[in-house]
FIKOLPA-83568 format. One record per residue (C-alpha): residue number from 1; x, y, z. Coordinates in steps of 0.001 Angstrom, whole numbers. Layout:
k = NUM x = X y = Y z = Z .
...
This chain:
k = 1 x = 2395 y = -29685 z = 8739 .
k = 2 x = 2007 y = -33391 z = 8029 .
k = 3 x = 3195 y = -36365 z = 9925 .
k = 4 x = 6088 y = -36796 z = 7592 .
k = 5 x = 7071 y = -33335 z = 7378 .
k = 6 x = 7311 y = -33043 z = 11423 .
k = 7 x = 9416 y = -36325 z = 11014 .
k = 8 x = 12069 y = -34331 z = 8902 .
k = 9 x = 11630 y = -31277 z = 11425 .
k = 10 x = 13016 y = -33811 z = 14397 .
k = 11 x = 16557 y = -34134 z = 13285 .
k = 12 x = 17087 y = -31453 z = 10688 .
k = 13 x = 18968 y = -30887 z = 7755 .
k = 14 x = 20692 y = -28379 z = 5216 .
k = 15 x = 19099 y = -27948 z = 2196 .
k = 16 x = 20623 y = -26066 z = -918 .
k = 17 x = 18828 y = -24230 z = -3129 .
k = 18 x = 20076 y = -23434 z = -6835 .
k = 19 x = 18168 y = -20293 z = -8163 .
k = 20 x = 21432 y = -18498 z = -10100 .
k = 21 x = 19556 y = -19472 z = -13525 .
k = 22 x = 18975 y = -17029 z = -16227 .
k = 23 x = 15905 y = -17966 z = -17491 .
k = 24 x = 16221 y = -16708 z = -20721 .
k = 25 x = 13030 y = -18902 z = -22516 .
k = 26 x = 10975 y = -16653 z = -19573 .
k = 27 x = 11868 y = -13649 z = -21777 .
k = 28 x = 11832 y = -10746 z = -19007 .
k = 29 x = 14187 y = -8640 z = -17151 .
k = 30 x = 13088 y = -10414 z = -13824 .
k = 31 x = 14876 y = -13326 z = -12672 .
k = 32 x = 13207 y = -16383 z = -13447 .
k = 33 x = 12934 y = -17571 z = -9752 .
k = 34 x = 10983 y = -14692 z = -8812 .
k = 35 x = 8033 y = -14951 z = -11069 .
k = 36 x = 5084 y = -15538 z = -9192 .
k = 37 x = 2641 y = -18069 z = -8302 .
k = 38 x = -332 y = -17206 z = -6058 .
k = 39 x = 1000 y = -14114 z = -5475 .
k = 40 x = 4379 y = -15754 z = -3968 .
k = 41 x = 7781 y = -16246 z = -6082 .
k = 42 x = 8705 y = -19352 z = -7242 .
k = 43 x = 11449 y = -19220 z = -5002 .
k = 44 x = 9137 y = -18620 z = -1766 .
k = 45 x = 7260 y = -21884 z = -2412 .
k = 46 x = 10658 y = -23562 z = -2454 .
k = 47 x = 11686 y = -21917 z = 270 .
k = 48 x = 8428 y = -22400 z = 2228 .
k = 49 x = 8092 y = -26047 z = 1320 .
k = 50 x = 11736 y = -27119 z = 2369 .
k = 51 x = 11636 y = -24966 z = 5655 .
k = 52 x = 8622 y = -26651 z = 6733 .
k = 53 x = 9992 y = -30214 z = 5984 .
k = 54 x = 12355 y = -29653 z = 8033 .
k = 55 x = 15271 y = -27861 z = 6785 .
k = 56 x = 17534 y = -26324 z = 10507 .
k = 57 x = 19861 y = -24515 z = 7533 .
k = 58 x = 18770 y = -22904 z = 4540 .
k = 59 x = 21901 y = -22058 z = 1778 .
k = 60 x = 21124 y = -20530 z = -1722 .
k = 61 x = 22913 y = -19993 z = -4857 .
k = 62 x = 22342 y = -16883 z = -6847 .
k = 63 x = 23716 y = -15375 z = -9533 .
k = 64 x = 26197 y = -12564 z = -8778 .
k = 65 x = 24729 y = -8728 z = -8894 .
k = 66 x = 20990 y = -10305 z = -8412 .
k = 67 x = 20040 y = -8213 z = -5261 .
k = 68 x = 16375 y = -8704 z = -6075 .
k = 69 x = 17010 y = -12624 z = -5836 .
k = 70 x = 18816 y = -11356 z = -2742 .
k = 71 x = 16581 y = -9136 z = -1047 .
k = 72 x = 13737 y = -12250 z = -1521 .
k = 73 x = 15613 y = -14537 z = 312 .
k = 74 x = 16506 y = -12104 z = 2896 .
k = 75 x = 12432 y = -11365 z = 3389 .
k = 76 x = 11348 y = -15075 z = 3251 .
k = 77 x = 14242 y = -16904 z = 4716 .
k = 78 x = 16249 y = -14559 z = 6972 .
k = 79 x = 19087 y = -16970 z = 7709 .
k = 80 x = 20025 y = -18303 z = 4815 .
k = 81 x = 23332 y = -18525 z = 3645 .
k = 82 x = 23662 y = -16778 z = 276 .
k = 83 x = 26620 y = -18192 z = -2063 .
k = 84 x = 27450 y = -16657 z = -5569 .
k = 85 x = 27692 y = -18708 z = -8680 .
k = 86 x = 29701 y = -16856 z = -11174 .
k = 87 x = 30509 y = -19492 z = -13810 .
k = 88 x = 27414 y = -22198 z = -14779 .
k = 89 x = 29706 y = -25201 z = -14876 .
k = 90 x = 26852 y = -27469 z = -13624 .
k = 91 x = 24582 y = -28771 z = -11056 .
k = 92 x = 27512 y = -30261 z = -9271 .
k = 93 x = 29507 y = -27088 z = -9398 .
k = 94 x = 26469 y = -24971 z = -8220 .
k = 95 x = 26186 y = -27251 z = -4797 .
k = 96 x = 29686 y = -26951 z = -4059 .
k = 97 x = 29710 y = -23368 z = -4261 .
k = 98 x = 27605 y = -23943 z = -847 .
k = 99 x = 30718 y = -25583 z = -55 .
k = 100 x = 30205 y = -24358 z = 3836 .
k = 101 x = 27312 y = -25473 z = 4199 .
k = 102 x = 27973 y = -28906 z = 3154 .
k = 103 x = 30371 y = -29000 z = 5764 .
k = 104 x = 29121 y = -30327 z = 9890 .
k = 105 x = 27911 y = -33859 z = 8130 .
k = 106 x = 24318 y = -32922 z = 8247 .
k = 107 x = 22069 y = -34564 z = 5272 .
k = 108 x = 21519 y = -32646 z = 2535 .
k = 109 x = 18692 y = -32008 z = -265 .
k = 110 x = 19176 y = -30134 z = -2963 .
k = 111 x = 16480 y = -28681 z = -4279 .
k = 112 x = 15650 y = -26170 z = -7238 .
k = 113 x = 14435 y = -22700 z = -7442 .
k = 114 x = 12013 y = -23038 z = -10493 .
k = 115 x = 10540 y = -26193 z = -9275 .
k = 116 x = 7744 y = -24544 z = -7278 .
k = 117 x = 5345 y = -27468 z = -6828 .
k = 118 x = 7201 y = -30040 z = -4986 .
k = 119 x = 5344 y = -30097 z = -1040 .
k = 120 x = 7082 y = -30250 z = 2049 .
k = 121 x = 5925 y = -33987 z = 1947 .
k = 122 x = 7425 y = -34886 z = -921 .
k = 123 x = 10882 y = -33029 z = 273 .
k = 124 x = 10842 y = -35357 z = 3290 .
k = 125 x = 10100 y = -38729 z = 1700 .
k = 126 x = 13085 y = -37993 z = -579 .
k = 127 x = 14887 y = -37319 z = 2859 .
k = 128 x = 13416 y = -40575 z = 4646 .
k = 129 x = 15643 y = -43300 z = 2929 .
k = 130 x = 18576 y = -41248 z = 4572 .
k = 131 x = 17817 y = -42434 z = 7933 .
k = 132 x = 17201 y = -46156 z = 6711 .
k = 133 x = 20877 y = -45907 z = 5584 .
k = 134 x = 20896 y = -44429 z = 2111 .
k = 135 x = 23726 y = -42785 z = 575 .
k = 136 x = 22024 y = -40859 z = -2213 .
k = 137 x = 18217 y = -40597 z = -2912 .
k = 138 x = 16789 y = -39229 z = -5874 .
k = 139 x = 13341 y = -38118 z = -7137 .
k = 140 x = 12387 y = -39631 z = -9916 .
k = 141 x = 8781 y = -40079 z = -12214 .
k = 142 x = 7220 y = -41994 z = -15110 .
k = 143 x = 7313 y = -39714 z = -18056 .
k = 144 x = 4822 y = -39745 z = -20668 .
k = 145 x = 7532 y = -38481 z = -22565 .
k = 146 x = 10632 y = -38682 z = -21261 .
k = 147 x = 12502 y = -36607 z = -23975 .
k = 148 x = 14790 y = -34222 z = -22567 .
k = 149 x = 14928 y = -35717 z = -19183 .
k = 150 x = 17616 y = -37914 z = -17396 .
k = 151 x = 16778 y = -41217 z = -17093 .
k = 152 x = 16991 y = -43347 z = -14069 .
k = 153 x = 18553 y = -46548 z = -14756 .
k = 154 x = 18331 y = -49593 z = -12465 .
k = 155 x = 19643 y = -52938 z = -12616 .
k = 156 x = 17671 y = -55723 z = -11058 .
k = 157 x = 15578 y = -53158 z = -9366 .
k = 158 x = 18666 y = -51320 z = -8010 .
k = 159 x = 19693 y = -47813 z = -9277 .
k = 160 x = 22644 y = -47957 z = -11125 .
k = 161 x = 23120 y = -44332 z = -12844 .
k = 162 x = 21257 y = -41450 z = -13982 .
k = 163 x = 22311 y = -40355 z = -17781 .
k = 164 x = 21657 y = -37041 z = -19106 .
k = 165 x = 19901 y = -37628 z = -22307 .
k = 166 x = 22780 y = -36156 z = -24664 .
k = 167 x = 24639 y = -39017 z = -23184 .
k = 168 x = 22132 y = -41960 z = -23160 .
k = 169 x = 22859 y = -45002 z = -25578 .
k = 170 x = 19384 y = -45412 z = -27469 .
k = 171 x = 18371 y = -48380 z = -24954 .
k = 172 x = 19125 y = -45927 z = -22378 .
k = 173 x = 16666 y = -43140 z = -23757 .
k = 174 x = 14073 y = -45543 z = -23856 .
k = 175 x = 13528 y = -45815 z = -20324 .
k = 176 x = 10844 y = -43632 z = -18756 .
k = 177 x = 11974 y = -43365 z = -14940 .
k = 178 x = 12974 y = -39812 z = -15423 .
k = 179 x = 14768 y = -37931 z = -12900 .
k = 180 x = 12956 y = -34690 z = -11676 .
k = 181 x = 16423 y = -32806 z = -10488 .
k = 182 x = 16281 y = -33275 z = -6443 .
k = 183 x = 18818 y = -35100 z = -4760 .
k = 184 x = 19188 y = -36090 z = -1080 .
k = 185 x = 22679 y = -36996 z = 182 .
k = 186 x = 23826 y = -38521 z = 3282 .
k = 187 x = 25781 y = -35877 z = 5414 .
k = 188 x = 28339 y = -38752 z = 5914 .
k = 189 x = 28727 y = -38874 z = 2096 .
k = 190 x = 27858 y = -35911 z = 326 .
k = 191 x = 30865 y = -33772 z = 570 .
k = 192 x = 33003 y = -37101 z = -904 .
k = 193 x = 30957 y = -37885 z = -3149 .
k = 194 x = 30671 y = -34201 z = -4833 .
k = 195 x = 33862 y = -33383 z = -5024 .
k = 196 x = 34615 y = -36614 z = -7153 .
k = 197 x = 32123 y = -35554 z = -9880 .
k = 198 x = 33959 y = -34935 z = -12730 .
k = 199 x = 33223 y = -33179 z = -16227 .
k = 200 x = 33505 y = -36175 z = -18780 .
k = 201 x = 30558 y = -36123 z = -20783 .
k = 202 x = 28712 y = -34087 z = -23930 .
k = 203 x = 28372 y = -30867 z = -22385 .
k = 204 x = 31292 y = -30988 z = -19994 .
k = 205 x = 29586 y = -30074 z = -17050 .
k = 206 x = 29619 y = -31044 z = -13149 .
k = 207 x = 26738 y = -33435 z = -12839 .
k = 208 x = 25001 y = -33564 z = -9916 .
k = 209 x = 23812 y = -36641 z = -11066 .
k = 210 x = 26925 y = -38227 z = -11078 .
k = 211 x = 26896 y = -38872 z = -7624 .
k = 212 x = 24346 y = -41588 z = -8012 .
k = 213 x = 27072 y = -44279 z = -10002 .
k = 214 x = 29676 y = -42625 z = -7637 .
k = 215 x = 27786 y = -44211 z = -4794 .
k = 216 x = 27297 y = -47367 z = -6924 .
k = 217 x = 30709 y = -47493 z = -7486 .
k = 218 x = 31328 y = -47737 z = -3456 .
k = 219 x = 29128 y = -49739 z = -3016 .
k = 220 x = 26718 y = -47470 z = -1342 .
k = 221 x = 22947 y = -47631 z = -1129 .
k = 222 x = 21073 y = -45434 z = -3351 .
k = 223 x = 17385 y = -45021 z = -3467 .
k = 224 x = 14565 y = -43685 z = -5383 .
k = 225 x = 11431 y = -41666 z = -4332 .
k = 226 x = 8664 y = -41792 z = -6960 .
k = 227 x = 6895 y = -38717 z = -7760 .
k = 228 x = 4003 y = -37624 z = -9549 .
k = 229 x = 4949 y = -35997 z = -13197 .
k = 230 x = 3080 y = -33205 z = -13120 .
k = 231 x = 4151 y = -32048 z = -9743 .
k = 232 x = 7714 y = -32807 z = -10218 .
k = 233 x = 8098 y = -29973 z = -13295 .
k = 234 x = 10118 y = -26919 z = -13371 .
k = 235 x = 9420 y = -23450 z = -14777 .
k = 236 x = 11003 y = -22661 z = -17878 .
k = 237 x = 9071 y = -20171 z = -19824 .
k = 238 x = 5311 y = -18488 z = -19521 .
k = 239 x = 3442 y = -21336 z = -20924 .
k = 240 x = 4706 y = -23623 z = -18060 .
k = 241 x = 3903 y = -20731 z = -15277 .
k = 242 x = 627 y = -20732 z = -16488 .
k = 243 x = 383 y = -24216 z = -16220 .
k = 244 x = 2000 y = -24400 z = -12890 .
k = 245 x = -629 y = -21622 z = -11664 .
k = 246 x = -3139 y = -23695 z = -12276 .
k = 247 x = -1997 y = -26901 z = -10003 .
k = 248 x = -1042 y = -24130 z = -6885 .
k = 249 x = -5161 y = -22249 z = -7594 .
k = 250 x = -6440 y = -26084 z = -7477 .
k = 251 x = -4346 y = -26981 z = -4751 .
k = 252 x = -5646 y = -23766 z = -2747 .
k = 253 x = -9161 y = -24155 z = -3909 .
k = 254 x = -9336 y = -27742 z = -2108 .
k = 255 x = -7913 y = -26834 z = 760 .
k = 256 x = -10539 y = -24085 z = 1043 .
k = 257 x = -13007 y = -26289 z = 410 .
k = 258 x = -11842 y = -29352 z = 2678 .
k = 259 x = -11712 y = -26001 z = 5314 .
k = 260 x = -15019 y = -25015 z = 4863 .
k = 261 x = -16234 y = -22609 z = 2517 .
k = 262 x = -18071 y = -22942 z = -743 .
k = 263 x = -16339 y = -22353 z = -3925 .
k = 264 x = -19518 y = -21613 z = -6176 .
k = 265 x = -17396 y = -22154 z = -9590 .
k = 266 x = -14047 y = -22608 z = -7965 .
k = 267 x = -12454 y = -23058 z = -11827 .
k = 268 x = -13122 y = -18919 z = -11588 .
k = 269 x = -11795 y = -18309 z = -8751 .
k = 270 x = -8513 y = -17113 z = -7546 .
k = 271 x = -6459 y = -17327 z = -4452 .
k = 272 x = -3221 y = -16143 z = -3174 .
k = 273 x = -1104 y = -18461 z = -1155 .
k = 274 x = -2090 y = -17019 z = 2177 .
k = 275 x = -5870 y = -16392 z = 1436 .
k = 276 x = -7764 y = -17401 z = 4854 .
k = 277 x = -11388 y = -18241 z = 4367 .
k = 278 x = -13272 y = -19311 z = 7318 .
k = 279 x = -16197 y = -21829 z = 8040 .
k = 280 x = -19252 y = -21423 z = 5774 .
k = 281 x = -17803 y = -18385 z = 3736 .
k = 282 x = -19582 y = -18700 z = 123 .
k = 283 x = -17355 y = -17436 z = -2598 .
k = 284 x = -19414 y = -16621 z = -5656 .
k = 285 x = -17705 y = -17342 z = -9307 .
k = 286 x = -14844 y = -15113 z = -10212 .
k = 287 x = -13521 y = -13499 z = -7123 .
k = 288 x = -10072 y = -12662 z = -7136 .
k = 289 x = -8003 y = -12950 z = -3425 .
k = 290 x = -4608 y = -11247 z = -3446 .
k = 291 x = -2330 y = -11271 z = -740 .
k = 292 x = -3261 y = -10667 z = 2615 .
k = 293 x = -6764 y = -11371 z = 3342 .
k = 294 x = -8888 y = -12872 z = 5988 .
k = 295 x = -12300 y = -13899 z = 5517 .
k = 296 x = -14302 y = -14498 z = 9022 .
k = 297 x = -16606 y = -16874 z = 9337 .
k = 298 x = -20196 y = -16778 z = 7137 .
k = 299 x = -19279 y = -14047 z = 5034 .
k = 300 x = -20381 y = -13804 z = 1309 .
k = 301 x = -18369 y = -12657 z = -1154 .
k = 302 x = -20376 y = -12791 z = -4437 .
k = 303 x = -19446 y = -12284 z = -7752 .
k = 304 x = -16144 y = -10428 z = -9598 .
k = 305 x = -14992 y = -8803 z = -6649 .
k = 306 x = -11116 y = -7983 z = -5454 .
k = 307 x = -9835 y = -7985 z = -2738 .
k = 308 x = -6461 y = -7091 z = -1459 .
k = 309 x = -4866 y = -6868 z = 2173 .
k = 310 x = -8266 y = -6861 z = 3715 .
k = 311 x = -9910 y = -8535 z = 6533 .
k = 312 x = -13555 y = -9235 z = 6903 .
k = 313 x = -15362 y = -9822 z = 10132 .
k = 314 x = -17724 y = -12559 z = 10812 .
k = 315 x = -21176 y = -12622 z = 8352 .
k = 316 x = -19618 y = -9950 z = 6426 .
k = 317 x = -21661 y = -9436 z = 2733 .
k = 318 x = -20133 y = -7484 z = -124 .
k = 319 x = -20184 y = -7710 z = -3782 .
k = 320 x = -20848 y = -7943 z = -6632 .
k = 321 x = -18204 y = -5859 z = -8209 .
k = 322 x = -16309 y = -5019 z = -4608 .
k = 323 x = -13030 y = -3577 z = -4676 .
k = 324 x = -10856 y = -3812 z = -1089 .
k = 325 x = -7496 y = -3031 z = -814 .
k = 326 x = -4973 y = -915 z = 1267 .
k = 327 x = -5853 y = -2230 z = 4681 .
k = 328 x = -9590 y = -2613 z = 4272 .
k = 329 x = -11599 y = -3715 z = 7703 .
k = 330 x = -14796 y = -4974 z = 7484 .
k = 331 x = -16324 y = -5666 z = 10889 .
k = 332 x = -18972 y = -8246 z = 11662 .
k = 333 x = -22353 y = -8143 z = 9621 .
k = 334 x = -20427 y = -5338 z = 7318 .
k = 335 x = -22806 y = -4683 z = 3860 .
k = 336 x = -21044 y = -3697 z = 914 .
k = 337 x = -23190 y = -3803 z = -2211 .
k = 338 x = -22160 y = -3330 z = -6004 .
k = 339 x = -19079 y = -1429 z = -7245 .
k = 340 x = -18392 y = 169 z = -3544 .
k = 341 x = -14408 y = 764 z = -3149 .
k = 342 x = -12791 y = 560 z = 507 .
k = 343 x = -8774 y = 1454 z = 802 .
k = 344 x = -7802 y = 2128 z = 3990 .
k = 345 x = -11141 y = 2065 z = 6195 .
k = 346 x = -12267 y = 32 z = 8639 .
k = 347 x = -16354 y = -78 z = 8933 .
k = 348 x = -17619 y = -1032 z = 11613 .
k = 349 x = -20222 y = -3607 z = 12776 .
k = 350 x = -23231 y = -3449 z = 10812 .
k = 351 x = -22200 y = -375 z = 8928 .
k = 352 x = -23607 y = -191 z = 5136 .
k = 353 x = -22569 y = 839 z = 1376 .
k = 354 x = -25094 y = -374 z = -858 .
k = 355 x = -24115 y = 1628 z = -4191 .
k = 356 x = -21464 y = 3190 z = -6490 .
k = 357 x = -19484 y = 4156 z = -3256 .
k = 358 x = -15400 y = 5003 z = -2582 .
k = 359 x = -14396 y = 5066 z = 1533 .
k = 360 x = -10811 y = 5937 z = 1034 .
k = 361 x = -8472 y = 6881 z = 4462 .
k = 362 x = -12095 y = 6319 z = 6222 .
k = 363 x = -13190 y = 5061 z = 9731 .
k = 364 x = -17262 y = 4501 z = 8969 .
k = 365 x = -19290 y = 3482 z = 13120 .
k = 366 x = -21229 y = 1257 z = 14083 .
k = 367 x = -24589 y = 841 z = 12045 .
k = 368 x = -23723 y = 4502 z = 9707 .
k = 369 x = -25211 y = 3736 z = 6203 .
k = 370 x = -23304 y = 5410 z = 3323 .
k = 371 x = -26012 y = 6608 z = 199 .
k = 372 x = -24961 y = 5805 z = -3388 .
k = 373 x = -22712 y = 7762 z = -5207 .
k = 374 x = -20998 y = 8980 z = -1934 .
k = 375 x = -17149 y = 9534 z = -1969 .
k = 376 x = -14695 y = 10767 z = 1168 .
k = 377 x = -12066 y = 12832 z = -728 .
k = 378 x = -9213 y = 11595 z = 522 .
k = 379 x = -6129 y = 13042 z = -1257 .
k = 380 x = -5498 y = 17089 z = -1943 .
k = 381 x = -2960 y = 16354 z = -4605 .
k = 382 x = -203 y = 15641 z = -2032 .
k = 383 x = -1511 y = 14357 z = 1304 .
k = 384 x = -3756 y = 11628 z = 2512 .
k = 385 x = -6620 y = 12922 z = 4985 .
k = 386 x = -8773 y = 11037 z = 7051 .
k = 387 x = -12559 y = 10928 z = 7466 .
k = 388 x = -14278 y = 10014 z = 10757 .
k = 389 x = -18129 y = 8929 z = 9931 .
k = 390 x = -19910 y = 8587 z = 13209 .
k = 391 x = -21753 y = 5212 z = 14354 .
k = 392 x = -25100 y = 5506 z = 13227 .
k = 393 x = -24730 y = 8467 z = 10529 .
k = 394 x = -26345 y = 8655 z = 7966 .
k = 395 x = -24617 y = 10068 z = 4254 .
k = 396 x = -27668 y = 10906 z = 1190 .
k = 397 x = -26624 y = 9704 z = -2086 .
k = 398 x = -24176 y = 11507 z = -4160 .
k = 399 x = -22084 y = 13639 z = -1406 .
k = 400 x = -18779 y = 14151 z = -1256 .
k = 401 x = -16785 y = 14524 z = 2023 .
k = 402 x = -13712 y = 16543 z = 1587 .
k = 403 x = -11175 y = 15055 z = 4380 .
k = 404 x = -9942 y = 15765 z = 6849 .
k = 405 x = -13617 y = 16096 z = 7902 .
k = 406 x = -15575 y = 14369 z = 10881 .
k = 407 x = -19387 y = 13677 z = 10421 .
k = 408 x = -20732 y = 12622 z = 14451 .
k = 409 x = -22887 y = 9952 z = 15279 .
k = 410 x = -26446 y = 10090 z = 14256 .
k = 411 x = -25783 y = 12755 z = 11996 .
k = 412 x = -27210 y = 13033 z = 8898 .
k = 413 x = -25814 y = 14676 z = 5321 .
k = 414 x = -28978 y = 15536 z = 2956 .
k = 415 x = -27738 y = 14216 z = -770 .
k = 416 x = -25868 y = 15583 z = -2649 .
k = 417 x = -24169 y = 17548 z = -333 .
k = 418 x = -20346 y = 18357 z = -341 .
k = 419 x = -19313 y = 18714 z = 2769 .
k = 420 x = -16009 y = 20497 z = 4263 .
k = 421 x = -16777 y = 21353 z = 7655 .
k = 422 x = -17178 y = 18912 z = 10748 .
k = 423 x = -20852 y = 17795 z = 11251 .
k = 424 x = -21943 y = 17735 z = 14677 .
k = 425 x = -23293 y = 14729 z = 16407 .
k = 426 x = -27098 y = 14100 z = 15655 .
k = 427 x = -26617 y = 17589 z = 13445 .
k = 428 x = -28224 y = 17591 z = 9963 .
k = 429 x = -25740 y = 19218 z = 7117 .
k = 430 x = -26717 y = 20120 z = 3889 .
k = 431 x = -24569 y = 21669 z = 1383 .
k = 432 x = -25481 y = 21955 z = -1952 .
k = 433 x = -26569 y = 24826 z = -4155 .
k = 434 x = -30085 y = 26606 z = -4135 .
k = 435 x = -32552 y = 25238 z = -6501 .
k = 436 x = -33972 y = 27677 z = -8608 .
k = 437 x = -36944 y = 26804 z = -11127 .
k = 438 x = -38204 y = 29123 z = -13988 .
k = 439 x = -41722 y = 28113 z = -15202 .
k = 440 x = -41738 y = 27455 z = -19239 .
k = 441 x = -38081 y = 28248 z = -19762 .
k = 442 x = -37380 y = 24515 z = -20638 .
k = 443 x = -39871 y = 25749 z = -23701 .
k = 444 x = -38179 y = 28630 z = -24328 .
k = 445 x = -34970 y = 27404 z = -24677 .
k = 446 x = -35853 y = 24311 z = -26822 .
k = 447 x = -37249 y = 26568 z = -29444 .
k = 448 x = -34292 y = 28836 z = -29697 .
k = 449 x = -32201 y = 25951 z = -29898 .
k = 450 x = -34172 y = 24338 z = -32471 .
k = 451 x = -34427 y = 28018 z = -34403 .
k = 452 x = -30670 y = 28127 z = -34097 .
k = 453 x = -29618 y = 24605 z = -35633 .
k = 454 x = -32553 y = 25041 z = -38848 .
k = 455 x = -30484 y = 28520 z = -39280 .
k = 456 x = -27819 y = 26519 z = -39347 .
k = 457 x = -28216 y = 24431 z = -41808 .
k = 458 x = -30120 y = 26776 z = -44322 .
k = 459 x = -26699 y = 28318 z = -44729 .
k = 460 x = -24785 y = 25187 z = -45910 .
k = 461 x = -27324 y = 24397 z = -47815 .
């Protein structure tokens, strides 16, 4: 947390989220809000940025029957306040069905659900003019091109009014000071000034907006927090999720690189919001994080592998082509090599899969090296079983061991073996049919197939 988020987290305040939107330009049956970015809604980040700026009380508005939007709240944010919007009348009309928790004259920000990329920073600078005495402070930007926005209008450098653009004289929608949506209000002021907002204008609506010339009008201060453009947009269809995917990877990317590790191509590589890479981990291009993994110190994780709920032990090597998922554990000095699959194992210190490999349901000792090809069988159609592979063991290529099965340390399986019964310690278990060898039959057999096919085609001919 930064200086000026801590600042907000002193004296606290309520912030209101509004995330009843349909989405409808997103084209899906999921809520807009809970599209993801990095593997965490859009509503998360929001959540997760204003919490850690400070916010002592969370409210959010939702759109009635959403128990998805709901249930995400209720995960992320446990004691929020949830408040129902039935009819869209407006921004205005949105905070005030929070109406409770506008009420105990705490400050308020109001912040929006598809607007994933404003920081906690940001959320308390547009806070900070609050405690210097401000009534209302908004968040505003220079638009390249302000169409469609609200634009900020000032009067001798003092804000005067923010006009929606369907309202806007032509002078008026020539200005590029653009409002980006968030408002902070004064806890002294904000209940007032809201329930003044009225519904005069082209789409006759509540403004939030509104409150700005409200204050004005009392002669109240208002001020306004500059923001960058780019991190100040919302989320309105999949175009704009890609491109907001792409600030959140580069943000992520530089903080793993300012933490340590080498991003070989970081462009091609992927992270989710809680990735954890320690000191002197080398990522190798296109590498793909998902959510919950932990990356110990001086591991390598080379090229076009996955990972997924995993955690990997100091100077832990895999890849290329890993797969981990399911609770993967990789202790320290761990050796996976090309397209080797771990769900649900933990391998031990030093252990090794160099080849072609799937531990599924597995614990794999100490120092056991697991021969290409080799697979535990880990599901009968119904249950899970679990394989115990000994430290020290040794598996030959291309064996299969049909759980629940234990193999003891120092063991050894000869290849190819399938093997269904436990496998004493230091024991050596081969199970695999007799060969049996039949001098010149390869001959034999050649010819008569050869014979056969010429018979073959005499007749169609």
């Amino acid at each position: 947390m930064t200086a000026g988020a801590n600042q907000g987290a002193e004296s606290g305040f309520t912030a209101i989220v509004l995330a009843a939107g349909k989405g409808v330009r997103m084209r899906s049956d999921r809520p807009k809000v809970l599209h993801a970015l990095a593997n965490r809604s859009m509503l998360g980040h929001v959540l997760a940025a204003v919490q850690e700026a400070g916010a002592s009380r969370l409210a959010v508005v939702v759109e009635p029957g959403r128990e998805d939007v709901v249930r995400e709240i209720e995960r992320l944010a446990p004691g929020a306040s949830i408040h129902l919007q039935a009819d869209r009348l407006g921004t205005a009309h949105a905070v005030l069905t929070a109406r409770a928790a506008l009420e105990g004259g705490r400050d308020v920000l109001v912040a929006f659900g598809d607007t994933p990329l404003v920081t906690a920073e940001t959320f308390a600078r547009l806070r900070a003019p609050l405690r210097e005495g401000a009534a209302v402070a908004v968040l505003a930007f220079e638009a390249a091109d302000p169409t469609g926005y609200g634009r900020v209008l000032t009067e001798e450098g003092r804000v005067r009014a923010i006009r929606e653009e369907k309202d806007a004289s032509e002078d008026e929608r020539a200005v590029r000071l653009s409002n980006a949506g968030l408002m902070a209000l004064s806890g002294a002021h904000a209940l007032g000034l809201l329930e003044r907002i009225g519904n005069d204008n082209a789409n006759r609506e509540y403004y939030l907006t509104d409150a700005v010339a409200l204050a004005v009008a009392d002669g109240l201060p208002v001020a306004v927090v500059p923001v960058a453009e780019a991190e100040a947009q919302g989320v309105n269809d999949r175009v704009q999720l890609a491109v907001a995917e792409a600030t959140i990877q580069a943000r992520l990317r530089r903080a793993a690189q300012l933490g340590g590790a080498t991003l070989i191509a970081p462009e091609t590589v992927f992270l989710s919001v809680d990735t954890v890479l320690g000191r002197d981990v080398i990522v190798e291009p296109h590498c793909v994080f998902g959510p919950r993994v932990v990356v110990g110190d001086g591991c390598t994780i080379r090229a076009f592998s996955h990972l997924h709920d995993a955690r990997l032990m100091e100077g832990a090597d895999i890849g290329p082509h890993v797969r981990l998922r399911g609770g993967a554990v990789l202790g320290a000095g761990v050796h996976l090599g090309n397209f080797v699959e771990i769900k649900n194992a933990t391998l031990h210190a030093g252990a090794k899969a160099s080849h072609l490999t799937y531990l599924g349901d597995a614990e794999v000792g100490a120092g056991a090296n697991i021969g290409a090809g080799t697979i535990t069988c880990n599901y009968d159609g119904v249950s899970k079983h679990r394989t115990l592979i000994g430290e020290g063991a040794f598996i030959g290529s291309n064996s299969a061991l049909v759980a629940p099965v234990s193999v003891g340390a120092g063991a050894l399986v000869g290849a190819g073996s399938v093997i269904t019964r436990d496998v004493p310690a230091d024991a050596l278990a081969v199970a695999r049919g007799r060969q049996v060898t039949r001098e010149g039959a390869a001959k034999t057999l050649r010819e008569t197939l050869k014979a056969a096919k010429a018979a073959r085609e005499a007749r169609k001919s």
